[in-house]
N, C-alpha and C positions, 0 to 999 in steps of 0.2 A: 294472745299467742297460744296456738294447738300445741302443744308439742305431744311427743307420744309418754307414755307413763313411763316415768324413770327406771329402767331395773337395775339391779346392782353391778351386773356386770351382760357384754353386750360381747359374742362371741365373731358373730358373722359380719360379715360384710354387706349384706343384704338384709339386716336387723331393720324394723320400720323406722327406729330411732337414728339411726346411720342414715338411711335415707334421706326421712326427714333435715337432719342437720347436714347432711351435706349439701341439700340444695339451698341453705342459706347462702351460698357462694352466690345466688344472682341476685339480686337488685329487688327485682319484682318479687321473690320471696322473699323475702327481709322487710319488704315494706309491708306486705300480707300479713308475714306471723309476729311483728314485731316485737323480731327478735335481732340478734345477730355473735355472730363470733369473734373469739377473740385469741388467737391461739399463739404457745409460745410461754414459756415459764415466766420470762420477764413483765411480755404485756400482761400477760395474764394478773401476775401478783400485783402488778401498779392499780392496772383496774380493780382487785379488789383492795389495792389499799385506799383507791379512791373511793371505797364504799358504792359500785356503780350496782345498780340494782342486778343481780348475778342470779338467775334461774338453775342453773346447773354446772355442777365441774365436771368435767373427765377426763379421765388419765390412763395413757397405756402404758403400765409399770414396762415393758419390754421395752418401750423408747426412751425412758427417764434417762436423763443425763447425771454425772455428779454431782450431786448439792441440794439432788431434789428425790421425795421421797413420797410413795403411795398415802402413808397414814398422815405425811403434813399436809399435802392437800386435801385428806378428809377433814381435818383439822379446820383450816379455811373454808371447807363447805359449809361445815357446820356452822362458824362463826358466822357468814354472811346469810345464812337462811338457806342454801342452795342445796339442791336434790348432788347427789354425789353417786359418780358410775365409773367403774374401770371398762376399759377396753381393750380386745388383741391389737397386736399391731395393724394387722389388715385391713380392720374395721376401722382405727382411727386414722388411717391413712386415704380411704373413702372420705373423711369428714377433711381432710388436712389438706391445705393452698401450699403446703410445701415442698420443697423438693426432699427437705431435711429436715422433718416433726421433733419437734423434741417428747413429743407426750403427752402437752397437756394442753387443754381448751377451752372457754367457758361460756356457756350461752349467757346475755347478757338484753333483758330487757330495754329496747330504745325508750327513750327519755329525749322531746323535743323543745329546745327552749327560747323563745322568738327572743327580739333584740330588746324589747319595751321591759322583760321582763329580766333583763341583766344590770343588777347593782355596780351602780360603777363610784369610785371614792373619789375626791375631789380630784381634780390635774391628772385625769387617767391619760396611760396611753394604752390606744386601740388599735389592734389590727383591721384591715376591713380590705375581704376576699371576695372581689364581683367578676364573676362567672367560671371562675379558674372550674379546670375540671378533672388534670392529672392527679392521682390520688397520691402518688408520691411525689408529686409541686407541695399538695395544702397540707401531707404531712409532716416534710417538711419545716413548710411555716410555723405548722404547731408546737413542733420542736425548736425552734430559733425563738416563737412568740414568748413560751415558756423559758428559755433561756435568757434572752433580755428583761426579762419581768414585764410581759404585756397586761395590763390586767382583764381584757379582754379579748376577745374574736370574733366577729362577726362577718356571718355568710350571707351571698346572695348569688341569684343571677343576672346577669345585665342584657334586659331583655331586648335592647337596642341590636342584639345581634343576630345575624343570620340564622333560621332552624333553631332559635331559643323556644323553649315551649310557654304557655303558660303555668300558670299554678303559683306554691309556696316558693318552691325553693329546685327548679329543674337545674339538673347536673351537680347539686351539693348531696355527695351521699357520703356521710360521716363515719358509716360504720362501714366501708370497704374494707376488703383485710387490705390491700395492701396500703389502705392510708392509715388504719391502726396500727401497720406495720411500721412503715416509715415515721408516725407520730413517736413510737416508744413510751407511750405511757402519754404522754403529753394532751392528746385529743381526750383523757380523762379528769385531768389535773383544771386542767383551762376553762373559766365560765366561756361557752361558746353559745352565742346567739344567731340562730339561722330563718330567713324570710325574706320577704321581699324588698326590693332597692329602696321602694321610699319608707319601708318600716327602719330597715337600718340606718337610713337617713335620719329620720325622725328620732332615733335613739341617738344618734351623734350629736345632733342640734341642741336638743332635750338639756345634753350632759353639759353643753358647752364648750365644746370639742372643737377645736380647728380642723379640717377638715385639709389633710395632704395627698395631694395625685398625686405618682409617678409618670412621667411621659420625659420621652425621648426629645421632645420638640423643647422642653422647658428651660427658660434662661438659668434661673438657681437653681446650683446645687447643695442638694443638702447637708454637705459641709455647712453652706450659708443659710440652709431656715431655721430658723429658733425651733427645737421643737422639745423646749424645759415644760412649758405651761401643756395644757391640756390637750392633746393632739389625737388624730384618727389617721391613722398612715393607709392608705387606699391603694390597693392594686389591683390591676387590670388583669383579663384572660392572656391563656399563656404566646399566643401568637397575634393576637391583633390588639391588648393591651386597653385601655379604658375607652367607652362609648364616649361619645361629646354629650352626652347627658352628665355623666359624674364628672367630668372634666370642668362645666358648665356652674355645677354646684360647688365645686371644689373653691376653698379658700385660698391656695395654695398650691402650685404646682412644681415639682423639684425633677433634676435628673442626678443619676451616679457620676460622677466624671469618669471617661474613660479615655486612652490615648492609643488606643490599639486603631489597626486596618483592619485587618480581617476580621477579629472578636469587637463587632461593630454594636452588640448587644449582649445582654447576658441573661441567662435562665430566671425566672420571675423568683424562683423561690431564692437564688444569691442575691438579685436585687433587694426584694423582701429581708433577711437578714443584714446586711450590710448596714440600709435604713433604720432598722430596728438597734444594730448595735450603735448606728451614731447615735441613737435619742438616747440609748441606756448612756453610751459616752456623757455626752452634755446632761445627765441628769443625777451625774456618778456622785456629787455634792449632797443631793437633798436629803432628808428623811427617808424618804421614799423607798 
């Protein structure tokens, strides 16, 4: 990661550091500087109470809301290692995806973790997100995963589909602001493991994991699949929903019941919670 040398405080709008952090907003720079942001008093403070490896804070005392103060976020700089900068508002408003900044930001080293390398405890239950690509669908699910007690997440693409690219992990980009947004802390909290279909495969199999679709066509509903013992709940992209390759490998296929006409389907990420809350449901007994 370049970034520019930290100063203490950053007037302009046009400062090289503004610059720079504002074009973290696209994709292709984030992936270059491997970096990205995180902006917003709440995310912010979750990520560093996640301990997320945090390059720099900044804050523009002018936008502080009540409850938050210039010297406690130097405060948190210090403690996580991080360079520490105030800025005007106009400058931090250049850096800011908001319409309504509260002030504070923090650049936030990426850290990538394939699926081989996520510790999972005995009778885990797993999320597993193939091809989804709305940022506020996955963060969503991050926030529901973490709410049920998922003890993992695992990303991929499902390359069976039309204009899917090659590579690791095309259309999983975990550090969008708005799926950090929508996550709330969660995309921090959560071991998430991101790579390709048959690594995530392979880490499901691994763990002993049953392995559950969601499809529309499916006779059970998961009201009726056991899902106490060790399970991998699998969802599909958000309009055309699982290849017949993960349908193929699936152990288990379930649908929502629904009795509507018109609402003949429902958003991936209500489907995703729903299932997530029956497993926490039927699992509400254990240790666990």
């Amino acid at each position: 990661m370049m970034l520019q040398m930290s100063p203490r405080h950053v007037e302009s709008a046009s400062n090289p550091l503004v610059k720079e952090l504002a074009a973290l907003r696209d994709r292709r720079a984030r992936e270059r500087s491997g970096a990205y942001l995180v902006e917003g008093r709440r995310e912010a403070g979750r990520a560093l109470d996640a301990r997320v490896d945090a390059a720099q804070v900044l804050v523009a005392p002018a936008l502080l809301t009540s409850g938050s103060s210039v010297e406690a976020w130097r405060a948190r700089a210090e403690a996580a290692g991080a360079a520490f900068c105030t800025a005007s508002a106009s400058a931090f408003k250049r850096m800011s995806v908001r319409e309504n900044p509260d002030g504070v930001l923090i650049v936030v080293r990426t850290r990538r973790t394939t699926p081989a390398q996520v510790r999972l405890p005995s009778g885990a239950l797993v999320l597993v997100l193939a091809g989804l690509e709305k940022p506020g669908n996955v963060g969503a699910l991050l926030r529901s995963a973490d709410a049920f007690g998922v003890d993992a997440v695992f990303m991929c693409p499902d390359l069976d589909r039309p204009g899917s690219a090659t590579g690791a992990a095309p259309g999983v980009d975990l550090e969008n602001p708005n799926l950090v947004r929508a996550a709330m802390g969660s995309s921090f909290t959560l071991p998430i493991g991101v790579g390709t279909r048959e690594e995530v495969l392979t880490a499901v199999r691994a763990a002993g994991l049953r392995l559950v679709a969601t499809s529309p066509t499916a006779t059970t509903t998961v009201w009726d699949c056991d899902l106490t013992a060790g399970a991998a709940v699998l969802l599909g992209r958000e309009h055309e929903g699982l290849s017949d390759w993960w349908l193929e490998h699936a152990d288990a296929r379930v649908q929502v019941p629904m009795r509507g006409t018109a609402a003949d389907s429902l958003n991936v990420s209500v489907t995703g919670a729903l299932l997530l809350f029956e497993a926490s449901r039927q699992r509400r007994g254990s240790a666990r």
